[in-house]
VOPAMI-791868 format. One record per residue (C-alpha): residue in one letter; x negated, y, z; residue number from 1. Coordinates in Angstrom, 2 decimals. Layout:
+------+---------+---------+---------+-----+
| type |       X |       Y |       Z | seq |
+------+---------+---------+---------+-----+
|    A |       X |       Y |       Z | NUM |
...
+------+---------+---------+---------+-----+
This chain:
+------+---------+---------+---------+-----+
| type |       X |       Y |       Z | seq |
+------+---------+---------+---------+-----+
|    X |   21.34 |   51.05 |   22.91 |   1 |
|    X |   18.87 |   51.09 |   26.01 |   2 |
|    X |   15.65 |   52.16 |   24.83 |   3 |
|    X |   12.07 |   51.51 |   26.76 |   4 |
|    X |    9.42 |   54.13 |   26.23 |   5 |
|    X |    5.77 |   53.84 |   26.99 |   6 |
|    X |    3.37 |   56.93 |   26.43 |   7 |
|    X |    6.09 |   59.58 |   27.47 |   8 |
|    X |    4.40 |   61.79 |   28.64 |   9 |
|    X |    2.22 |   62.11 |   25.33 |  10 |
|    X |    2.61 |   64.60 |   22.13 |  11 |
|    X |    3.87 |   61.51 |   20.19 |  12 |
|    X |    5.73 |   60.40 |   23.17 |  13 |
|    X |    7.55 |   63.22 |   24.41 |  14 |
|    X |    8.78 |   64.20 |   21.01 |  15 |
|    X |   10.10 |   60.32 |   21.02 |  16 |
|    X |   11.43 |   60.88 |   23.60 |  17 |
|    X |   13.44 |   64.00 |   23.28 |  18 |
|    X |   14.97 |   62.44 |   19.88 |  19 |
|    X |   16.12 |   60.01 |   21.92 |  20 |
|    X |   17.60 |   62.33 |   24.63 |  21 |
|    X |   19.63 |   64.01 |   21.37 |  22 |
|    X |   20.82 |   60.94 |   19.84 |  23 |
|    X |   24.34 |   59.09 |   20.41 |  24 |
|    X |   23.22 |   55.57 |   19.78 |  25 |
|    X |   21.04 |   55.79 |   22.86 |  26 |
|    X |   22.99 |   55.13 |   26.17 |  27 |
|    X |   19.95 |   54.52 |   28.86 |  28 |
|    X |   16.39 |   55.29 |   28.46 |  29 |
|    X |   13.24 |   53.43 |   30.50 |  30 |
|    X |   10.12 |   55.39 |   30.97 |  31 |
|    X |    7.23 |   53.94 |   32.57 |  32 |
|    X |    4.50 |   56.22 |   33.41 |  33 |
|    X |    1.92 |   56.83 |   36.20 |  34 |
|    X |    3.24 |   59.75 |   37.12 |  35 |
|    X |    6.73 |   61.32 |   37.04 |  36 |
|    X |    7.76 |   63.39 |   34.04 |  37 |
|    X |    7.95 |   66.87 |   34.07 |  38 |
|    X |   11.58 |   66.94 |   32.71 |  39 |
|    X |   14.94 |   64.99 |   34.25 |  40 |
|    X |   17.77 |   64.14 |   31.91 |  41 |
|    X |   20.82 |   62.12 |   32.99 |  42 |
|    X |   19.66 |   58.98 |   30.13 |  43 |
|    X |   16.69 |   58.79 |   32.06 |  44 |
|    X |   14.99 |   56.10 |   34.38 |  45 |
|    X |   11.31 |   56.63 |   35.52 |  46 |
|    X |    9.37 |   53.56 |   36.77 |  47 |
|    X |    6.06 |   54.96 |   37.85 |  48 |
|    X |    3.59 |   52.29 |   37.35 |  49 |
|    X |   -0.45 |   51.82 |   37.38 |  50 |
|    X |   -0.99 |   48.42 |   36.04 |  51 |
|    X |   -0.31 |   48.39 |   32.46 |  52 |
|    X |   -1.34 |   44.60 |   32.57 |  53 |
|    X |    1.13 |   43.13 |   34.73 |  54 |
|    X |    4.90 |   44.49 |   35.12 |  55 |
|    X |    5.64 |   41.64 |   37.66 |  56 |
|    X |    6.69 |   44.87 |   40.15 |  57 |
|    X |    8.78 |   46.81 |   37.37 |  58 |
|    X |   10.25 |   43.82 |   35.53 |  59 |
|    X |   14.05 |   45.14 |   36.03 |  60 |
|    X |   12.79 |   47.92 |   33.61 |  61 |
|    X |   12.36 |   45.30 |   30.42 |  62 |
|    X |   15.59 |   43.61 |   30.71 |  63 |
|    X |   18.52 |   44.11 |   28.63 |  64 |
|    X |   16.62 |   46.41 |   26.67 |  65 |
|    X |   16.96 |   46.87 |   22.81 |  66 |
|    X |   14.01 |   48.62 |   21.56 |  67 |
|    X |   10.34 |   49.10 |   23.09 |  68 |
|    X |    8.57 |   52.28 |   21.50 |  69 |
|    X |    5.15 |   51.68 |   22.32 |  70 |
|    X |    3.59 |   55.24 |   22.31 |  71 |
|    X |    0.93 |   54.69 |   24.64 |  72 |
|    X |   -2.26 |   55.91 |   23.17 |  73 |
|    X |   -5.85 |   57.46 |   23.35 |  74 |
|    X |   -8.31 |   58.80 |   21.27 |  75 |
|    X |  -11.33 |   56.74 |   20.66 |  76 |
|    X |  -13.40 |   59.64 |   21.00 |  77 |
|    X |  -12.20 |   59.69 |   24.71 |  78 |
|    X |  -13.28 |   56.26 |   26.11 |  79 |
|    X |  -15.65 |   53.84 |   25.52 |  80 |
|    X |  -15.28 |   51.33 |   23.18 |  81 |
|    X |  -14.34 |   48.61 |   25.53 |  82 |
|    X |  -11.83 |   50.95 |   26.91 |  83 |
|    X |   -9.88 |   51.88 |   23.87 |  84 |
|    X |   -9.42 |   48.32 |   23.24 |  85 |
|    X |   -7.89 |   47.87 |   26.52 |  86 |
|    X |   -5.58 |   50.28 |   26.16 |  87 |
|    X |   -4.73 |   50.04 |   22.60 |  88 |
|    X |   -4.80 |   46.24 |   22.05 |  89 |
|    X |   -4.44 |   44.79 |   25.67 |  90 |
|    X |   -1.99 |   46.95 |   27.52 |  91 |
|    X |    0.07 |   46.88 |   23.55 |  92 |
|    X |    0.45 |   42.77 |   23.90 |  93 |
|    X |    0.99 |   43.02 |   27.91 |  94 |
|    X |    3.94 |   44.82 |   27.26 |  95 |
|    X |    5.28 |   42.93 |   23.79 |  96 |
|    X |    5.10 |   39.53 |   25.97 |  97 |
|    X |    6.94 |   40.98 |   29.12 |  98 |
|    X |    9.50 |   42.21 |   26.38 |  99 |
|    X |    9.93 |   38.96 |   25.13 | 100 |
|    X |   10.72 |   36.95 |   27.97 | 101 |
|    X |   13.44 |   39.74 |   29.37 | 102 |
|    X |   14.61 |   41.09 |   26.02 | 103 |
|    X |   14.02 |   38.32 |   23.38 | 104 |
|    X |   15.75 |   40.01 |   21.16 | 105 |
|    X |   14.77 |   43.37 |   21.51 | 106 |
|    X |   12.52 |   44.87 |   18.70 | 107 |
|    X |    9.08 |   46.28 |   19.51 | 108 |
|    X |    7.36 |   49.69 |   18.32 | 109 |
|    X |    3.80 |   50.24 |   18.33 | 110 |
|    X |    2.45 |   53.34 |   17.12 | 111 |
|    X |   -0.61 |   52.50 |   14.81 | 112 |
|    X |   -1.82 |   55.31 |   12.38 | 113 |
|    X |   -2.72 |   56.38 |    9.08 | 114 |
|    X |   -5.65 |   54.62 |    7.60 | 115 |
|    X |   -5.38 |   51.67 |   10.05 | 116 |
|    X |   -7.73 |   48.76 |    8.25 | 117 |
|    X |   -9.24 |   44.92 |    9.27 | 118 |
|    X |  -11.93 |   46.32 |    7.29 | 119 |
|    X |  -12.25 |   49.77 |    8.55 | 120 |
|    X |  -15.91 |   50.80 |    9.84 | 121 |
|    X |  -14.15 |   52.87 |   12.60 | 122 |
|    X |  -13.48 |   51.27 |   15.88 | 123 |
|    X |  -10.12 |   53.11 |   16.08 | 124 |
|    X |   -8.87 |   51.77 |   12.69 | 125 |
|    X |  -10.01 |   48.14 |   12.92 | 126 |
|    X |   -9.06 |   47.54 |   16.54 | 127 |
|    X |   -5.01 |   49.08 |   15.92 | 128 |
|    X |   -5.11 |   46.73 |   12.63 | 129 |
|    X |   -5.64 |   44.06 |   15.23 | 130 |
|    X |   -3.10 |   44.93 |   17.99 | 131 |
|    X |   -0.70 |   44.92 |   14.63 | 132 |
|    X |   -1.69 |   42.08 |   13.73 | 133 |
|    X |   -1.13 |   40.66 |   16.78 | 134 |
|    X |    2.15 |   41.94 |   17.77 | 135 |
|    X |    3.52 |   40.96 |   14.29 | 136 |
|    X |    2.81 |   37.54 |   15.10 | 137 |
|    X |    4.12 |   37.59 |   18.36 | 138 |
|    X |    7.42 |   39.48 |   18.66 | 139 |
|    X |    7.69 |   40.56 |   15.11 | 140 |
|    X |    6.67 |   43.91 |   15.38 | 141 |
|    X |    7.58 |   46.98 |   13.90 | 142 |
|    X |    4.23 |   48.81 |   12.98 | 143 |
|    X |    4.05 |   52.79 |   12.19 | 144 |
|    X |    1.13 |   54.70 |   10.64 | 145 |
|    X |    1.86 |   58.19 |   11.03 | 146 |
|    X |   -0.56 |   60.70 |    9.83 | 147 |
|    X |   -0.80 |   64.03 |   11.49 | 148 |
|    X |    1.95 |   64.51 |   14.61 | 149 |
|    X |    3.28 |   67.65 |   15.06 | 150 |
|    X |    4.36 |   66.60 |   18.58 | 151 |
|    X |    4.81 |   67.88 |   22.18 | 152 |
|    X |    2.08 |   70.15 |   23.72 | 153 |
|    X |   -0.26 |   67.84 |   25.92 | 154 |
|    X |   -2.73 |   68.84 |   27.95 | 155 |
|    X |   -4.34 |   64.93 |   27.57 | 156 |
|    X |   -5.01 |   65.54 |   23.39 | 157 |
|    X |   -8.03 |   65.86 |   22.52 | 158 |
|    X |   -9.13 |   69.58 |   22.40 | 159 |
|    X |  -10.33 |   69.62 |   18.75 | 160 |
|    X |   -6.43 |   68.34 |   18.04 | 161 |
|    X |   -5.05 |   71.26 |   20.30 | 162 |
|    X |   -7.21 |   73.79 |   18.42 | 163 |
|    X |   -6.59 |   72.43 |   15.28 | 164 |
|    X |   -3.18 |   72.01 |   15.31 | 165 |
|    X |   -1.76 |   75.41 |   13.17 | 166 |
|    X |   -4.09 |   74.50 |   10.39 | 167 |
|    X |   -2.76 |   70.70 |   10.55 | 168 |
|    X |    1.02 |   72.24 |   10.40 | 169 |
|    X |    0.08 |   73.14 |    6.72 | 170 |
|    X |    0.39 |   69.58 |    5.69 | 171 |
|    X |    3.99 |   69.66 |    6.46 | 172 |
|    X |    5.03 |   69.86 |    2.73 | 173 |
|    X |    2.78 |   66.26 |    2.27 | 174 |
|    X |    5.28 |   63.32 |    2.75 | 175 |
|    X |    2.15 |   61.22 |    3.34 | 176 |
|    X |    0.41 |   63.33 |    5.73 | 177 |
|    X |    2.85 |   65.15 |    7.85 | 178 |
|    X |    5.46 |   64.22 |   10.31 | 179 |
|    X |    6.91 |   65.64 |   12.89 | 180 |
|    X |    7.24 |   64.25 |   16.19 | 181 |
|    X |   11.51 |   64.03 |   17.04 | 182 |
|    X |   11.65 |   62.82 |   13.59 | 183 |
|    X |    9.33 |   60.27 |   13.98 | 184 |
|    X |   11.38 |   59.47 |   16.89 | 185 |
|    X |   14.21 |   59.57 |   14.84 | 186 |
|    X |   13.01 |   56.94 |   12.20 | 187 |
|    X |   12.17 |   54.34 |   15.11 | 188 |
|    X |   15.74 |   54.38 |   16.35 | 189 |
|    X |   17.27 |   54.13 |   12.66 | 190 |
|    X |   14.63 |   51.36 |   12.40 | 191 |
|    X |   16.08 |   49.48 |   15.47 | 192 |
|    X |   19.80 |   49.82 |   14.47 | 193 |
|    X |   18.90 |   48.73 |   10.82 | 194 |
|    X |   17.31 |   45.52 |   12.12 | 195 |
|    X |   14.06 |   46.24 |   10.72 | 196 |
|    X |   11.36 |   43.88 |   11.87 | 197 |
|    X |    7.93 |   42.47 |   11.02 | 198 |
|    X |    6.70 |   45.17 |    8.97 | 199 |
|    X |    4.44 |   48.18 |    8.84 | 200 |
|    X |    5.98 |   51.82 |    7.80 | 201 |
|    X |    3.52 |   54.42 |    6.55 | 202 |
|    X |    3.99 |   58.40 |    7.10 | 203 |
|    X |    6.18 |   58.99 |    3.51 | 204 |
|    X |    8.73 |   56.27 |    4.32 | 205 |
|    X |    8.79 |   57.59 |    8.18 | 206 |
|    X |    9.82 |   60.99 |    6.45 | 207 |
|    X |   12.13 |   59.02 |    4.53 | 208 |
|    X |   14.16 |   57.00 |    7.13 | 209 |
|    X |   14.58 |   60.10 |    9.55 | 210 |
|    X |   16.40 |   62.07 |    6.30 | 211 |
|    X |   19.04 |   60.17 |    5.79 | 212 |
+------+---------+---------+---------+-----+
């Protein structure tokens, strides 16, 4: 399959990213990133882009594609408000509708989180229940809600994750609250060549679907 990734350069994303480097099923993989990787592999196709709004200039990178993994992602204690919704929400649906038009049939995964809610009183939570909501309805999305993870070292986490990040690894025998990063990776891809669409996975079945 020919895999496009978004947020590679990410803890989340570069774990993605290396499962995908490992696994068979994957012939060609699309990163698009501001600026180039620090890591070459001979799967791998950069397309450094700045406009996460428009992909008129980078449109070759969408098509024949059969999975998106939408890894893209900030902390909401990062940005402002209006900000986080941009990137979360707006550059999310940018993406799913270029997708669409060059890859109709490809699937599309956006990384949500744990304790994503409509009726959540934090920002974070309600505005990722809407960009699910919203990519559900328009490419029949495939929506994750991992809890803690344990992905690639990145100097753009936030600093309390970085320092926290040993005591975190202590959840690893929690199916619900533990996951680490290649095998959430892992899960997306058996996702995609299962045919799994429209649906949200939480952290214990993420666990699951990378086991077997």
């Amino acid at each position: 399959m020919n895999v496009l990734i978004f947020g590679a350069s990410g803890s989340a994303g570069g774990s993605i990213l290396r499962a995908c480097f490992s696994s068979p099923a994957v012939k060609e993989i699309r990163a698009i990133t501001r600026r180039p990787l620090r890591f070459t592999h001979k799967k791998l196709r950069v397309f450094i882009h700045n406009d996460y709004l428009n992909y008129a200039s980078i449109e070759e990178a969408f098509v024949d594609v059969n999975a998106c993994l939408f890894c893209l992602g900030i902390s909401a204690t990062q940005v402002s408000g209006e900000e986080y919704r941009k990137i979360t929400h707006d550059f999310a649906l940018a993406a799913a509708s270029t997708l669409q038009i060059h890859s109709p049939t490809a699937v599309f995964h956006f990384i949500s989180g744990k304790g994503t809610s409509m009726n959540s009183r934090f920002l974070w939570a309600h505005v990722k229940a809407e960009t699910e909501r919203d990519l559900m309805s328009l490419v029949n999305a495939v929506c994750w809600r991992p809890a803690f993870i344990d992905g690639e070292s990145s100097s753009s986490s936030p600093r309390l994750y970085r320092v926290l990040r040993p005591l975190f690894r202590l959840l690893k025998p929690f199916r619900s609250l533990y996951v680490n990063g290649q095998d959430l990776g892992r899960a997306m891809l058996k996702a995609t060549l299962e045919n799994i669409r429209g649906r949200v996975i939480e952290n214990a079945e993420i666990r699951d679907l990378a086991d077997h």
